[in-house]
Kinemage of the C-alpha trace (Angstrom):
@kinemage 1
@onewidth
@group {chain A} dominant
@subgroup {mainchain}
@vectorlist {calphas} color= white
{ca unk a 1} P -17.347 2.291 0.774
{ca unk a 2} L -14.976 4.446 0.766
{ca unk a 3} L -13.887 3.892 4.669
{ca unk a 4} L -13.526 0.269 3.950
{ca unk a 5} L -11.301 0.790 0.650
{ca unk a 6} L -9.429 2.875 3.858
{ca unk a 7} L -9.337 0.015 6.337
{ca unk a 8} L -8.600 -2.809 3.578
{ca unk a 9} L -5.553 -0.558 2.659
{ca unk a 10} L -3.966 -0.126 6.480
{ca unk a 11} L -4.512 -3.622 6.613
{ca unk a 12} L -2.144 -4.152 4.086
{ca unk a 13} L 0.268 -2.232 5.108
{ca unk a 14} L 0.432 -3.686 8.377
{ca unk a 15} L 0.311 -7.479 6.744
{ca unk a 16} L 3.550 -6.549 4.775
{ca unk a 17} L 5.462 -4.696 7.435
{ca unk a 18} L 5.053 -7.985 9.809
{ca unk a 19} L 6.307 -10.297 6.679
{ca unk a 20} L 9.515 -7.970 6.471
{ca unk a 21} L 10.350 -7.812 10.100
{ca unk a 22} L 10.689 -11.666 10.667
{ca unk a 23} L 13.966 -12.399 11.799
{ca unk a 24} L 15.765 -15.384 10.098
{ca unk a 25} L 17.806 -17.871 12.326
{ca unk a 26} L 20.925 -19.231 10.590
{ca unk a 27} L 21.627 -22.354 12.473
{ca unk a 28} L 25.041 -23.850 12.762
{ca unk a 29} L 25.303 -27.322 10.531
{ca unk a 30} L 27.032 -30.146 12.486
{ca unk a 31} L 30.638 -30.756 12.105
{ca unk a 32} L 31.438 -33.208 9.401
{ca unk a 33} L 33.017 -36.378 9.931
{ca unk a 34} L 35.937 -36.673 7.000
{ca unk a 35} L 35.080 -40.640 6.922
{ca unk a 36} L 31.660 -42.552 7.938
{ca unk a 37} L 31.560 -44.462 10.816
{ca unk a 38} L 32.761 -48.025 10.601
{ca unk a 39} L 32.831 -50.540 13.622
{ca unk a 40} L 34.682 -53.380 12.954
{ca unk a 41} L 35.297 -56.767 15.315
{ca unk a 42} L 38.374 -57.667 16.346
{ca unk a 43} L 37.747 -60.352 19.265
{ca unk a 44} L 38.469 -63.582 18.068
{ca unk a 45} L 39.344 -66.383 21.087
{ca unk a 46} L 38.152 -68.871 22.594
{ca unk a 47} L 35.800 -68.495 25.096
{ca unk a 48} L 34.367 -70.771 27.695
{ca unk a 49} L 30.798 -71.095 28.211
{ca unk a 50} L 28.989 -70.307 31.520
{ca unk a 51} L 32.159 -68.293 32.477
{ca unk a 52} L 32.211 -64.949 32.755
{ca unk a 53} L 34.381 -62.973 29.913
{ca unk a 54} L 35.410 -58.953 29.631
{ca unk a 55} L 35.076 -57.755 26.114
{ca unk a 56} L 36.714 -54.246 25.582
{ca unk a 57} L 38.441 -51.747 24.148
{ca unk a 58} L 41.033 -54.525 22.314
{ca unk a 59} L 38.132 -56.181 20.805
{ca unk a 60} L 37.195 -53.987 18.149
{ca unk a 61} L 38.042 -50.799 16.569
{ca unk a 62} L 35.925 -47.609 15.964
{ca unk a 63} L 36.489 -45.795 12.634
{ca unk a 64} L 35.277 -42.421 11.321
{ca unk a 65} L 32.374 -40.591 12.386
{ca unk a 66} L 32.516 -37.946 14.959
{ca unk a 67} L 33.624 -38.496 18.531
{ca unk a 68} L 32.297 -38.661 21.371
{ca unk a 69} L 30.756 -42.124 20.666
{ca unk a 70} L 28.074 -43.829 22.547
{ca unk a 71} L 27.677 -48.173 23.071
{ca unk a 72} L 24.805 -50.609 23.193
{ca unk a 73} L 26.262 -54.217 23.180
{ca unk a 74} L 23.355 -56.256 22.406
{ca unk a 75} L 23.121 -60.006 23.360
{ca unk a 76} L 20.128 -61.814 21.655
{ca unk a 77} L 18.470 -58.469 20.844
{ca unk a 78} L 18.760 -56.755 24.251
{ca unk a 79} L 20.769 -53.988 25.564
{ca unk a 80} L 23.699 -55.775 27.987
{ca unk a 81} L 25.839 -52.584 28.614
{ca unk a 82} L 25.684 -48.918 27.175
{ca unk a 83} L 29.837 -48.555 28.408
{ca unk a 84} L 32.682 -49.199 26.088
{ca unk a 85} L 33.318 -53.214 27.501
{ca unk a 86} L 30.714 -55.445 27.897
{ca unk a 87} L 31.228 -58.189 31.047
{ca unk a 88} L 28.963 -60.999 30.407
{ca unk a 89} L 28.665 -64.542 30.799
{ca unk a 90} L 28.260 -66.299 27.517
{ca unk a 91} L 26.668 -69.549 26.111
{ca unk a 92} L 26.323 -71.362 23.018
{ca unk a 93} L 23.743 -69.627 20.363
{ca unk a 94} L 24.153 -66.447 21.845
{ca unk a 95} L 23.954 -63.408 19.442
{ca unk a 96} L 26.689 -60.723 20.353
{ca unk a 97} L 26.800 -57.450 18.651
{ca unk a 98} L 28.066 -53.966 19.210
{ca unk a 99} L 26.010 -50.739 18.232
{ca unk a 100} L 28.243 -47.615 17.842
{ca unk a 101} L 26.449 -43.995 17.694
{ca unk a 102} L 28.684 -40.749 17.354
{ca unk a 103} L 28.113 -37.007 17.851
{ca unk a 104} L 25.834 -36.781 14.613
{ca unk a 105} L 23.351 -39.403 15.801
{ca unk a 106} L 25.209 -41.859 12.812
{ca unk a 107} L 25.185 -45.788 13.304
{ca unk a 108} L 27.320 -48.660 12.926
{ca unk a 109} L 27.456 -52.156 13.979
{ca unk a 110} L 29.376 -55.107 13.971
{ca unk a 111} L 28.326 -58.347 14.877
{ca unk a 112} L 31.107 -60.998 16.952
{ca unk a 113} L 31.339 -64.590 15.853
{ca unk a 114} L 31.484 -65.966 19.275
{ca unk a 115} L 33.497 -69.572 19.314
{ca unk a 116} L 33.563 -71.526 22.479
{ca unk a 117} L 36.576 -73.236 23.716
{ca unk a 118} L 36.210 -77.654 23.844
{ca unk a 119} L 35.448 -78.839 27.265
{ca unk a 120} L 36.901 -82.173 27.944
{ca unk a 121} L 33.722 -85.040 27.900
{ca unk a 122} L 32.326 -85.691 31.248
{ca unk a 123} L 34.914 -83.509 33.084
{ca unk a 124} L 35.369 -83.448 36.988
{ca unk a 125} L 33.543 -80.590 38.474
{ca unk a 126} L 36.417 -80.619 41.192
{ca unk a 127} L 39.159 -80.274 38.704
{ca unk a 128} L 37.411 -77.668 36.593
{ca unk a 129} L 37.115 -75.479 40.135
{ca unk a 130} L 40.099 -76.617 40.792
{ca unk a 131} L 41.531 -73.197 39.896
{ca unk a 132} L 42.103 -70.703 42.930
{ca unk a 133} L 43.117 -66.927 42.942
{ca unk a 134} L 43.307 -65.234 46.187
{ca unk a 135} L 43.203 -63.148 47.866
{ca unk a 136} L 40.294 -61.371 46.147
{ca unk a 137} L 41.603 -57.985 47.890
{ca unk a 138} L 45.212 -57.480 46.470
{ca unk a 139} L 48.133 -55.679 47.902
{ca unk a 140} L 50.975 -56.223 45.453
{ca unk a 141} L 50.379 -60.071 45.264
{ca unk a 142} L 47.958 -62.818 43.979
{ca unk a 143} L 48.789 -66.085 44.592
{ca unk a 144} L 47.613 -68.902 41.902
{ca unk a 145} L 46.962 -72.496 42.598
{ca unk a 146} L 45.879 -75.320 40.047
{ca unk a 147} L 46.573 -79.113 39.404
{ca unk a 148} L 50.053 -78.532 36.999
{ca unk a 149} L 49.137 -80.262 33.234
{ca unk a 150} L 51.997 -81.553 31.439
{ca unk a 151} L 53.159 -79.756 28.648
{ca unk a 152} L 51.294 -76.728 29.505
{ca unk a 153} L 50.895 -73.686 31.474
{ca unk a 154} L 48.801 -71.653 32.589
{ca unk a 155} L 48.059 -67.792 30.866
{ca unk a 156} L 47.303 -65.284 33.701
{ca unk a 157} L 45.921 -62.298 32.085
{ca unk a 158} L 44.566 -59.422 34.669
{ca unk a 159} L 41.733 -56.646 33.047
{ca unk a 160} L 41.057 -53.490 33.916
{ca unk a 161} L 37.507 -52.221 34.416
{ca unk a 162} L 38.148 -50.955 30.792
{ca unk a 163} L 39.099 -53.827 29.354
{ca unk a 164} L 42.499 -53.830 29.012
{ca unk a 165} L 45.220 -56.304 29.641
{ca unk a 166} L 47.484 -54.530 32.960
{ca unk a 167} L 49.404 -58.043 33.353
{ca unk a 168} L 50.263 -61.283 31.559
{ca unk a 169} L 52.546 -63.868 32.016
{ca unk a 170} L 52.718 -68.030 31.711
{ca unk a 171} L 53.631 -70.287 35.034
{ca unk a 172} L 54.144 -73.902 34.657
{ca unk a 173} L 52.817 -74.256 38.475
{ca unk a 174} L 50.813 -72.681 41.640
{ca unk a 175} L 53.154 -69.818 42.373
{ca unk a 176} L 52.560 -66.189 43.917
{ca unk a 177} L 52.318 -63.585 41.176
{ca unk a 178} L 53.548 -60.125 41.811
{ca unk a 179} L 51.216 -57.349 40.706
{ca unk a 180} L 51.776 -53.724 40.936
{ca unk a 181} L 48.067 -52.289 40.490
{ca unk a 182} L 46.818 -49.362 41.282
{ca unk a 183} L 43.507 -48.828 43.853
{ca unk a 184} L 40.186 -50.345 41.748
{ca unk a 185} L 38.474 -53.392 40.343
{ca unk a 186} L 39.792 -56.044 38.417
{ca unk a 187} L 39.309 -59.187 36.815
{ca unk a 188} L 41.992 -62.200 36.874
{ca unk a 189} L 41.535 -64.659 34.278
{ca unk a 190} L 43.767 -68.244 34.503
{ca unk a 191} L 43.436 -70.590 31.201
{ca unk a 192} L 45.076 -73.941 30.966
{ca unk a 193} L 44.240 -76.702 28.900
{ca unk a 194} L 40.400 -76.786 28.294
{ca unk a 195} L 39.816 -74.879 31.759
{ca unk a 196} L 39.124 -71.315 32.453
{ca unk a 197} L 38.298 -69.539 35.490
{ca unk a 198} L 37.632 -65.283 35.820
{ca unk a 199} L 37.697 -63.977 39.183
{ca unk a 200} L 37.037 -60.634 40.322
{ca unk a 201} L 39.281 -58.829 42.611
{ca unk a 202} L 40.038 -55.268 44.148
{ca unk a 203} L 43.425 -53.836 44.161
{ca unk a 204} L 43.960 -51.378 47.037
């Protein structure tokens, strides 16, 4: 009996010397944002449909949270791009949203009201291709041809692969446009009237 009061005892001890020997981890809370994250949508043009469009950084605006942010553009429910633009060809009923997540795993999204720029009834497939821009490998130049509308003219707008606007001007007419880009892809979009045409080229 008296051996096991002896063994119960040591057993004790030992018991409550383990307890007091576990080391505590403090671990390091994640910074806190000083405002929540808030995406909000700032793209609000016409687009045409079936032609492809660059959405980017001067379509919406990214509030709060904690940077670095990660993307998920969604079109009808499924993942079109995890970058910062989305490039996408869009048609009527589509459901366009952006999905922002920062550094502490937080979420916001915005949704885009896309509206779709009137197409003329029954319109000549030749005159809506009737837009060229060439050459599609640029050095300094890109010359523009298209049947001249009266009273318009024609907005040449040229995006970077992030989405920004590098060039814009109006011409009344085909006419050679100088460009000073630097080496890497690019996308040239010409709009007059009801037609629209995006081509992709590559500066050198």
């Amino acid at each position: 009996m008296r051996t096991i009061k002896l063994f119960l005892l040591l057993a004790t001890v030992l018991v409550v010397n383990n307890i007091s020997a576990q080391t505590v981890v403090k671990m390091d809370m994640p910074l806190q944002a000083d405002h929540p994250l808030n995406v909000v949508a700032l793209f609000d043009e016409e687009i045409p449909e079936g032609i492809q469009v660059v959405l980017g950084l001067m379509g919406y605006d990214v509030e709060g949270g904690m940077a670095p942010y990660n993307y998920e553009w969604l079109v009808n429910g499924t993942i079109a791009s995890t970058n910062d633009i989305l490039i996408f060809t869009p048609k009527k009923g589509d459901d366009l949203s952006l999905k922002v997540i920062d550094n502490n795993k937080c979420r916001a999204t915005t949704s885009f009201n896309l509206k779709f720029a009137k197409i003329p009834q029954n319109p000549n497939k030749e005159e809506v291709e009737g837009i060229e821009v060439f050459p599609t490998v640029v050095k300094g130049f890109l010359q523009i041809k298209f049947k001249p509308m009266v009273g318009k003219k024609a907005l040449i707008r040229i995006f970077n692969s992030d989405g920004r606007v590098v060039h814009q001007e109006y011409i009344s007419e085909s006419a050679q446009v100088d460009v000073n880009l630097p080496a890497g892809t690019y996308f040239v979009s010409v709009k007059i009237g009801g037609l629209h045409k995006v081509e992709k080229v590559i500066a050198l």
